[in-house]
C-alpha positions, 0 to 999 in steps of 0.5 A: 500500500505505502509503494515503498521500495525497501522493506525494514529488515525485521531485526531493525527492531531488535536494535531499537529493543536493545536500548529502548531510552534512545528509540523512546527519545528519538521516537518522541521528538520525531512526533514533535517535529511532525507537528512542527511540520504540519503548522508549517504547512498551515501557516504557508498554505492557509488559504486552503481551508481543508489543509487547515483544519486537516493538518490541524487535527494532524499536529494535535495528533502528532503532540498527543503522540508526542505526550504519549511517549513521555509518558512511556519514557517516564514509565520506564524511568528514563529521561527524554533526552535530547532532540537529534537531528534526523539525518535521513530526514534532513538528506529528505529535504535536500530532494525537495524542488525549490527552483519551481512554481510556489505550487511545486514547491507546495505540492513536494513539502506535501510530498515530503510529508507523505513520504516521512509519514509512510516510512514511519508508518513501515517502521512502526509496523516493523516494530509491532510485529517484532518487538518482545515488549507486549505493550510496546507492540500494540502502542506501535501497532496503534501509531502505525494505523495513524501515520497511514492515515497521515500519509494519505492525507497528505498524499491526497492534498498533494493531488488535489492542490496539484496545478502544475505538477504531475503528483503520480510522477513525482511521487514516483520520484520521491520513492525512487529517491527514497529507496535508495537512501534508506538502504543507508539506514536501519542499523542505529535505534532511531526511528529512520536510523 
């Protein structure tokens, strides 16, 4: 369903459970970033009253996540650490088209956002499948159906906002690129490490 072009290898997960404070922390400013990103977009594009009140939901959601994690985190008796960066994420935002339309440009920051979202979501799904922690598995499993669900919200603005760029193709793009990059990734606790 996500198109991706490379699956995580299952045993990602066990490096995330190896040192579950990191994954936790790197997990919750992932959520926190997500939201960031989501306000972004609404204060750029807020002419488009459905993108506003969509991703409104959507950077509530993502604190409520974030809040989710804290909590988990403080459960366990580790602290949240501090923010790192995302270096799959920032190589990411490298591919984003800059030298176009203000449509194109709007049109790849949804792209951008699809594609964080659906690897995340591969990575959750990785995570309930695998993770020896009962109550871990299900959190993932239940964050997994919500970053789907954020995917395709802004997969589909990025259709419907299109007026000059062919979103299939460029899609296409974006998992071609992103297909190569991750072959980078999957070998460090983090999210898209």
């Amino acid at each position: 369903m996500l198109g991706l072009k490379l699956l995580t290898d299952p045993r990602w997960a066990n490096i995330a459970e190896s040192n579950l404070e990191e994954i936790l922390t790197d997990h919750a400013w992932c959520e926190q970033k997500a939201a960031s990103n989501a306000i972004s977009l609404i204060m750029y594009n807020s002419e488009y009253e459905d993108l506003v009140h969509e991703l409104t939901a959507i950077a509530i959601e993502e604190m409520q996540h974030f809040q989710m994690v804290i909590d988990i985190i403080k459960e366990r008796g580790f602290s949240l650490g501090k923010e790192r960066k995302d270096d799959y994420v920032g190589k990411l935002m490298k591919f984003n088209k800059k030298d176009g339309s203000r449509n194109m440009a709007f049109i790849d920051r949804l792209l951008f956002a699809a594609m964080i979202e659906a690897r995340s979501c591969e990575r959750f799904r990785v995570l309930s499948q695998n993770l020896k922690d009962e109550k871990l598995s299900k959190f993932y499993y239940d964050l997994m159906v919500s970053e789907a669900n954020h995917y395709t919200t802004f997969l589909n603005f990025a259709r419907k906002y299109s007026t000059d760029v062919d979103v299939d193709k460029r899609w296409k793009e974006w998992l071609d690129f992103e297909g190569d990059l991750i072959q980078s990734y999957g070998n460090k606790e983090h999210i898209h490490g």
